[in-house]
Structures are given as structure tokens and as C-alpha cells.
C-alpha positions in Angstrom: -74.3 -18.0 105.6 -73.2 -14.8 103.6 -71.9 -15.1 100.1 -68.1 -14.2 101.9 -68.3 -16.6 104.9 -69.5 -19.2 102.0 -66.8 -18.4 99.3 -64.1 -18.6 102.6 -65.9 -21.6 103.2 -65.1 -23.1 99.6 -61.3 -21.8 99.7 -60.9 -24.1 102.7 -63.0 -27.0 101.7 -60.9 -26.9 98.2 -57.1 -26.7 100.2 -58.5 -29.3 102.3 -59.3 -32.0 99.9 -56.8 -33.0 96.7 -57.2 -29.8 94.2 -58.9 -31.3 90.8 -56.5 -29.9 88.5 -56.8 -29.3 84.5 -53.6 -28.8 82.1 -54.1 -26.0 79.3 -51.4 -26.6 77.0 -49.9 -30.6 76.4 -45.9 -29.7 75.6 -42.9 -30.3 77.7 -43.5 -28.5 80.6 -47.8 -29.4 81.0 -46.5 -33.2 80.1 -44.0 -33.0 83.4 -46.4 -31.2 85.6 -49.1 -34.8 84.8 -46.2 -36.6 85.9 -45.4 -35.3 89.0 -49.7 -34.8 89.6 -50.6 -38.5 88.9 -47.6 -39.4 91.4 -48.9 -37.4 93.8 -51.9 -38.7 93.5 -54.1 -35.4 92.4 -56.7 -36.1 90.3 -56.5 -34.3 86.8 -59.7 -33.8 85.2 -59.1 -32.0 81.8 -57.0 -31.3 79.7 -57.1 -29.3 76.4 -54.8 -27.9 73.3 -55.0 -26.5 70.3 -55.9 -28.4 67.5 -54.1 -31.0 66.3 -53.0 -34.8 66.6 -52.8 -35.0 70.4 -56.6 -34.0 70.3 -58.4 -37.2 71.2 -55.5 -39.0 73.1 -55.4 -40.2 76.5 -53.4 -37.3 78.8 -51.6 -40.8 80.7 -50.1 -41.9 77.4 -49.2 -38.8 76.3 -47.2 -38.3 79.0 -45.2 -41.7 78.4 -47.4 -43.1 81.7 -47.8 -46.4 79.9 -51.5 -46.0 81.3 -54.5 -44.1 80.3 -55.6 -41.9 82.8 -59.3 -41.2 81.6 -58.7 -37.9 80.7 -59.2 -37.2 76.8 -57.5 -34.1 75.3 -59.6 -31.5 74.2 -59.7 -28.8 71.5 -59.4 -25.4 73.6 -62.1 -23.7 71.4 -64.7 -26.0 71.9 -64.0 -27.1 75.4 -66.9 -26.5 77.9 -65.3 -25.0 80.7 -67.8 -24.6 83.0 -68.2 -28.0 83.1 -64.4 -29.5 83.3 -64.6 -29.8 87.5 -61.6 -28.4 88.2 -59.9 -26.2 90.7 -57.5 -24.8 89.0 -55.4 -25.0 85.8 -51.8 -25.1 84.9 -51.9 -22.8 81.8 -48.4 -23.8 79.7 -48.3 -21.7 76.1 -46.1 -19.0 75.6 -44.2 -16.6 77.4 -46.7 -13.1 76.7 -49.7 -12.4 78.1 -51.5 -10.5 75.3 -50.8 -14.4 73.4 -52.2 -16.2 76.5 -55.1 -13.8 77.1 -57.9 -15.8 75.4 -57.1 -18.7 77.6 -57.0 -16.5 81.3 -60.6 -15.3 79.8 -61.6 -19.1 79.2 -60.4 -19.9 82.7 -61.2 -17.0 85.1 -64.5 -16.8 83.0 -65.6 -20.3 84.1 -64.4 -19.7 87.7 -61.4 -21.9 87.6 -57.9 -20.7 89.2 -54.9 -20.1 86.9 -51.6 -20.6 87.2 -49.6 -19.4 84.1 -46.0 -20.7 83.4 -45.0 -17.7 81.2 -42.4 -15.2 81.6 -45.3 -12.2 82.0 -47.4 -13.8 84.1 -45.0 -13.6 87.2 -45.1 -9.9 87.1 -48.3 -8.3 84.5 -48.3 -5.3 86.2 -44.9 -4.3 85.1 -44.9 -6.1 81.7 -48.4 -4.7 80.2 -49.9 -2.7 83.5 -53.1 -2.4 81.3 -54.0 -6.2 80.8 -52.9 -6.7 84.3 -55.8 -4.6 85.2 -57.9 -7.0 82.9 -56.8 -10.1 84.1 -57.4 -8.5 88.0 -61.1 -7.6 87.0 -61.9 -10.9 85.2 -60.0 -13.0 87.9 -62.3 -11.3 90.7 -65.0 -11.3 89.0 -64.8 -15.3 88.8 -63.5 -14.5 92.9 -61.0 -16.9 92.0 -56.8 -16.1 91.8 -54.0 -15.5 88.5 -50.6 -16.2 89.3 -47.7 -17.1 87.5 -44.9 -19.2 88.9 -42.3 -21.9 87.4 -38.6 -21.8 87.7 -38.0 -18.7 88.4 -40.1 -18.7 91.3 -37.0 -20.2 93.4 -34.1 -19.3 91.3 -34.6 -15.6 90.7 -37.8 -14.4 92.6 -37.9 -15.3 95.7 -33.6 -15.2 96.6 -33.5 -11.8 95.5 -36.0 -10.7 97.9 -34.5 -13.2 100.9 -30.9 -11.5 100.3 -32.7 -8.0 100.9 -34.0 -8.9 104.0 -31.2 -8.7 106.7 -30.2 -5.3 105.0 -29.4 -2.1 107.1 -28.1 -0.5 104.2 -29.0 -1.3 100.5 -27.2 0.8 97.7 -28.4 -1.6 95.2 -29.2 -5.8 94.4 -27.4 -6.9 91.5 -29.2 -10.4 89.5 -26.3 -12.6 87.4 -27.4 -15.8 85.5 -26.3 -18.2 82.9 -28.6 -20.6 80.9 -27.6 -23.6 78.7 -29.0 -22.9 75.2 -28.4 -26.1 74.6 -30.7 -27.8 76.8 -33.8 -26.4 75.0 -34.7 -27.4 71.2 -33.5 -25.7 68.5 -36.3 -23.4 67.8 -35.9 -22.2 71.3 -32.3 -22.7 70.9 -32.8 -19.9 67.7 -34.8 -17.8 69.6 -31.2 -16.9 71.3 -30.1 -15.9 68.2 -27.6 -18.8 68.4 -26.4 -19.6 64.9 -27.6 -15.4 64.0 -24.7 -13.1 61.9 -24.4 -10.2 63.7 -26.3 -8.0 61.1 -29.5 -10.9 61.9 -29.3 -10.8 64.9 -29.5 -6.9 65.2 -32.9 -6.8 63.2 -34.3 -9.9 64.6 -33.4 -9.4 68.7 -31.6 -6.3 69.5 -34.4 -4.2 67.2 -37.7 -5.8 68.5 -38.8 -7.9 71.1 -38.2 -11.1 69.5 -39.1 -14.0 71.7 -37.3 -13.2 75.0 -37.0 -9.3 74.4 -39.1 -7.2 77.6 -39.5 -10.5 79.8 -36.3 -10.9 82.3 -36.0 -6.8 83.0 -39.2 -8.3 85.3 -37.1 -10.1 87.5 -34.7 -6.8 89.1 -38.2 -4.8 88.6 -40.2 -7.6 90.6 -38.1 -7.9 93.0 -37.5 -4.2 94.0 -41.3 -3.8 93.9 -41.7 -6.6 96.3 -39.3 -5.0 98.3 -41.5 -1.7 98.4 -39.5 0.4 96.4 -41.1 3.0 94.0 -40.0 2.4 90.5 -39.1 5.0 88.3 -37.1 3.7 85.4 -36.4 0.1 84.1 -34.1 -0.3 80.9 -33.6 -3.6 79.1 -30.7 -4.1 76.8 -30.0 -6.8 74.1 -26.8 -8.1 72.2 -25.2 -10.7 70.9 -22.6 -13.0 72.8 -19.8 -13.3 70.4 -16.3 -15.2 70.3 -13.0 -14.5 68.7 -12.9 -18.9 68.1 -15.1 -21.8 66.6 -17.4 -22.7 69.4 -19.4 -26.3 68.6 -22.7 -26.2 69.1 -24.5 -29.9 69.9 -27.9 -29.6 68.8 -26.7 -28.1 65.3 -23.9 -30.7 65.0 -21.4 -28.2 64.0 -19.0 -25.3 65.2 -20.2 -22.1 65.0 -17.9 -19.9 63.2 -16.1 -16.5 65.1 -18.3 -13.9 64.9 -21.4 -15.4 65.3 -24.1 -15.3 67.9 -23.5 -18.2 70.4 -27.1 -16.5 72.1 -28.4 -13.4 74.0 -27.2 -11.1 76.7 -29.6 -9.2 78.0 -28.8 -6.1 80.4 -31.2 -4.4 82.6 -31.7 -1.6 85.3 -34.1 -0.4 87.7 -33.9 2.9 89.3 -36.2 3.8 92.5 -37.3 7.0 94.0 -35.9 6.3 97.1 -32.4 5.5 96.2 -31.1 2.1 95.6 -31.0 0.3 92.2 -31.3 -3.2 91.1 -29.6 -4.5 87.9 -29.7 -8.0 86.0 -27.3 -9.5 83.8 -28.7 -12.5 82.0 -27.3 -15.0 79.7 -28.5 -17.6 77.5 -26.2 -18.8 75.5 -23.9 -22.0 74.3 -21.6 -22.9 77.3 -17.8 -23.1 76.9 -16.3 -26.2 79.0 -16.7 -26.6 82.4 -19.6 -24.0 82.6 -22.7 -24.8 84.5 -26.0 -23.2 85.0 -26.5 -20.8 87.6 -28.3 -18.0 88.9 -26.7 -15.7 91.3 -27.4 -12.5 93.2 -25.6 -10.0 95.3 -26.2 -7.4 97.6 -24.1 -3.6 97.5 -24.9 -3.0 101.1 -24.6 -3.8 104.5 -24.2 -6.7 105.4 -23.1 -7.5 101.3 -24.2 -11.1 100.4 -24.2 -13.5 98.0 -26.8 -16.3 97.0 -26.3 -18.8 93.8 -28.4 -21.4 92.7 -27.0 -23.9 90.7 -30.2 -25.7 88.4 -30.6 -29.4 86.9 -33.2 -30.4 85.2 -35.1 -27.0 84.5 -38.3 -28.6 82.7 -38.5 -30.9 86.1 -38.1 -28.2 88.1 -40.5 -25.7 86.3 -43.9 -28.1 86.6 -42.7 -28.9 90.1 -42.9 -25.2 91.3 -46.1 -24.9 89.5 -47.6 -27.9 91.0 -46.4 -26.8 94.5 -48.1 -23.3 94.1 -51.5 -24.5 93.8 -52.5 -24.5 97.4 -51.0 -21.2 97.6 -52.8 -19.8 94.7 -56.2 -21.5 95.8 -56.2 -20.5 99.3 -55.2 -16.7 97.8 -57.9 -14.2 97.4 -59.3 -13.8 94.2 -57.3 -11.3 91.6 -53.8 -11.0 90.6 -51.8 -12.6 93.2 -48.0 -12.1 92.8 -45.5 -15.2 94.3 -43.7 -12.6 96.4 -47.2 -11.8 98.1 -47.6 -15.7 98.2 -44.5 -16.5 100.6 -41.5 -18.2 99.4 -42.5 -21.5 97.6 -42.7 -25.0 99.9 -43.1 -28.3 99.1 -46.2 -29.9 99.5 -46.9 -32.3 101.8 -49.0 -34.7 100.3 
């Protein structure tokens, strides 16, 4: 057997059987996605952080399983990946690529698949095109697949290419959203810049990247790239969302006086050689009575259209879509693999 017919031959034994599946990164979101993997039945096999007190522990009681599930957490710097058994690996640490590069080398070095829950991942050609090209080479040189999924995957990927499709004429797609600042903790609450003067605000968000700045002007770029469109411009603006009224804020236990950042608003734009534009208009902020989450885009075109999702339950739902990629992104050939090249996102069946 050749070494292709043999590696196709792995893909297929690997889809065929229950994927062993490691968890890089114990917080909220790596926590949820052992949940939903021991319910399923999955085996996990490793599991590793960075140092620290869950380093030791049992990934089932970490998890609030009120079992132990064999599987002791690991320091990630000492971890022998080569030898962990797994298939793939649900990598859950922060939103930028550069930050999550020494784990992708860890990984894709070993020959494990990665799926990445950050912001970047979904898109690394358009957020740093020069580590994509690093994570490609490093990814085929394991021949196994990077791809980054989570929420976004079915709330802002994936129905802003659907909407495109019955198209005859497309001037441009337009991407709205609102997100409840609330529902995170209060450092990601801060990272807003809820509870920011205006004057903080502008050094610490509107003036660098801060800890969202760069990452949602991927979705409209994504999208129209996925689409086929040739990008030549995408623009990203940040401000403040401000009210003329106290607001009360939950987590903080107090109002918020006028004239202070309830969160971000960020404003971007993508221009293509052939014509149409896409734009996004993204909220995360404190919600005033009687507003809900939702994510929402809109055709200029013929036919116009309209598709809203309305999310619950975002950590849930975040783990799930990464747990439901993993056949996808195992049975994908090895490199970079983008969602939108993946087909839109499906429950799996067992």
C-alpha cells in the first residue's frame, strides 16, 4: 500500500471508530466540551493546562461529573505529546493565534488534529496571512488538519454564506449582532470596556487592539472570501456605546453612570474587486430591558433576505459546535481547513 492509499486508509479507520479526543486548555468552554464528550460516549484521553492547581486533578471532577474519568491533567510544557493517543484536540486559550501558536506547534508537531476555539483561528489567513502559512506547513507536515470553529460557526459563518446563495444580484451582505456582556465574567465583561470613561476607553480599545480589537472584521471578510470574492479593503472601527441615563449593570452590582461605556461597538467593511461589499455591525454590550441576543444578516440584492439567530446558552453552544466538527476536521485533508470549505456544521449522529 502507498503512503497516500495508507494515510486515506487512517482518515477512514479514525471517522469510523469514536475519535480519541484530548482538551488543551481546562476553563469554561474545554470543561463543557468533556461534558458533552463523556455523554456521548467519546473517549477523552488527555488533557493538559498550564500550570497551576487543576494540574493533577481528575478531568471528570473537574468538570463537576461527580466521577473520575481516568484522565489526570497535565502541565502543557512537560506533556509528551506523541504519546497522549489522541486524534485530535480541542485547543481552548485565547482568542489570537500568535498567543496560541506554541500549542498548534505542540499539536500539529505530534501529529494530532486541532481544532482551535479562538476568534483567529476561524479565519488565519485574513487575521495574520503569515502564521497562517505556518500553521498550513506545520499542519501538513504532521498530514493532519487546523480548523477553528465554535459559536460562530452557526451564528455568523455559515448564514452569511447560506443567505448569498439564491442571489442573482448581490450589491452587498450586511452582518448585525448583539451580545449580552453580561453573560461573561467580569474580566471579559471589562474587556468591553464596560465600566471605561470615555477618555479609558479611547487609549485602552479604540487606540490598540485590546482584547477583541482585529477579530470580528473576520466574519464580513470570511464570508465574502468563501463566497469567492477578491478582497481588497477591510476596515475595522471601535467605539464606545454610551447612554444619556444610569444603566445598572448586574455583575458590578451598580448603575453605571451617563457617559460611560456600557461595552464595544465595533464597525467593519469589506470592499471586493468585483463589486459588492459586505459590512458588520457588532455589539457587545450591557442590554437595556427586553433585549435579547441575536445575530442577524441581510442581503442588498435580489432576492433581499433576512436570517436572525437568536442564541441561549453560548458556552453550551460553543463546545457543542466544536465537538460536532471533529469528524469534519478528521476526515479533511491535512492543512488549514476553513469551516466554510467544511460544509455547514451537522449534528453528529452518534
Amino acid at each position: 500500500m502507498n503512503q497516500t492509499a495508507r494515510g486515506n486508509s487512517d482518515i477512514r479507520d479514525q471517522v469510523r471508530r469514536k475519535p480519541r479526543v484530548m482538551i488543551y486548555g481546562v476553563g469554561f468552554y474545554g470543561m463543557e466540551a468533556v461534558r458533552i464528550l463523556a455523554k456521548k460516549g467519546w473517549p477523552i484521553v488527555a488533557a493538559v493546562n498550564r500550570a497551576g492547581p487543576k494540574i493533577g486533578q481528575d478531568l471528570g471532577r473537574l468538570a463537576g461529573l461527580n466521577e473520575d474519568l481516568g484522565v489526570i491533567v497535565q502541565d502543557c510544557e512537560t506533556a509528551d505529546y506523541a504519546a497522549l493517543g489522541a486524534d485530535i484536540a480541542l485547543v481552548v486559550q485565547t482568542e489570537r493565534l500568535s498567543l496560541n501558536l506554541m500549542a498548534y506547534q505542540r499539536l500539529l508537531g505530534a501529529g494530532i488534529n486541532v481544532i482551535c476555539h479562538g476568534s483567529e483561528s476561524y479565519f488565519p489567513q485574513g487575521a495574520d496571512p503569515e502564521l497562517a502559512e505556518k500553521i498550513d506547513a506545520l499542519a501538513k507536515q504532521g498530514s493532519v488538519t487546523f480548523t477553528g470553529t465554535g459559536i460562530w460557526d452557526f451564528s455568523r459563518i455559515w448564514p452569511g454564506i447560506l443567505i448569498a446563495g439564491p442571489c442573482s444580484e448581490l450589491r452587498s451582505l450586511n452582518h448585525h449582532s448583539l451580545t449580552n456582556a453580561e453573560l461573561a465574567n467580569e474580566r471579559m465583561m471589562r474587556g468591553y470596556g464596560v465600566d471605561m470613561t470615555q477618555a479609558a476607553f479611547a487609549q485602552k480599545v479604540t487606540k490598540v487592539p485590546g482584547q477583541l480589537g482585529e477579530l470580528y472584521k473576520g466574519i464580513p471578510h470570511h464570508v465574502m472570501h468563501a463566497l469567492g470574492f477578491t478582497i481588497t479593503n477591510v476596515t475595522e472601527r471601535r467605539e464606545p456605546v454610551l447612554s444619556d441615563q444610569p444603566v445598572w449593570c448586574r455583575i458590578l452590582n451598580r448603575s453605571l453612570d451617563p457617559g460611560t461605556s456600557l461595552g464595544l461597538r465595533i464597525v467593519a467593511s469589506v470592499e471586493t474587486a468585483e463589486g459588492p461589499t459586505a459590512s458588520a455591525h457588532i455589539e457587545l454590550r450591557i442590554l437595556a430591558e427586553g433585549e435579547a441576543e441575536h445575530m442577524m444578516w441581510t442581503v442588498d440584492g435580489r432576492p433581499p433576505s433576512k436570517i436572525r439567530v437568536d442564541r441561549a446558552d453560548g458556552v453550551h453552544t460553543s463546545a457543542a459546535c466544536m465537538v460536532n466538527r471533529i469528524p469534519d476536521v478528521i476526515a479533511a485533508p491535512s492543512g488549514v481547513r476553513l469551516i466554510s470549505q467544511l460544509g455547514p456544521l451537522r449534528p453528529s449522529p452518534t
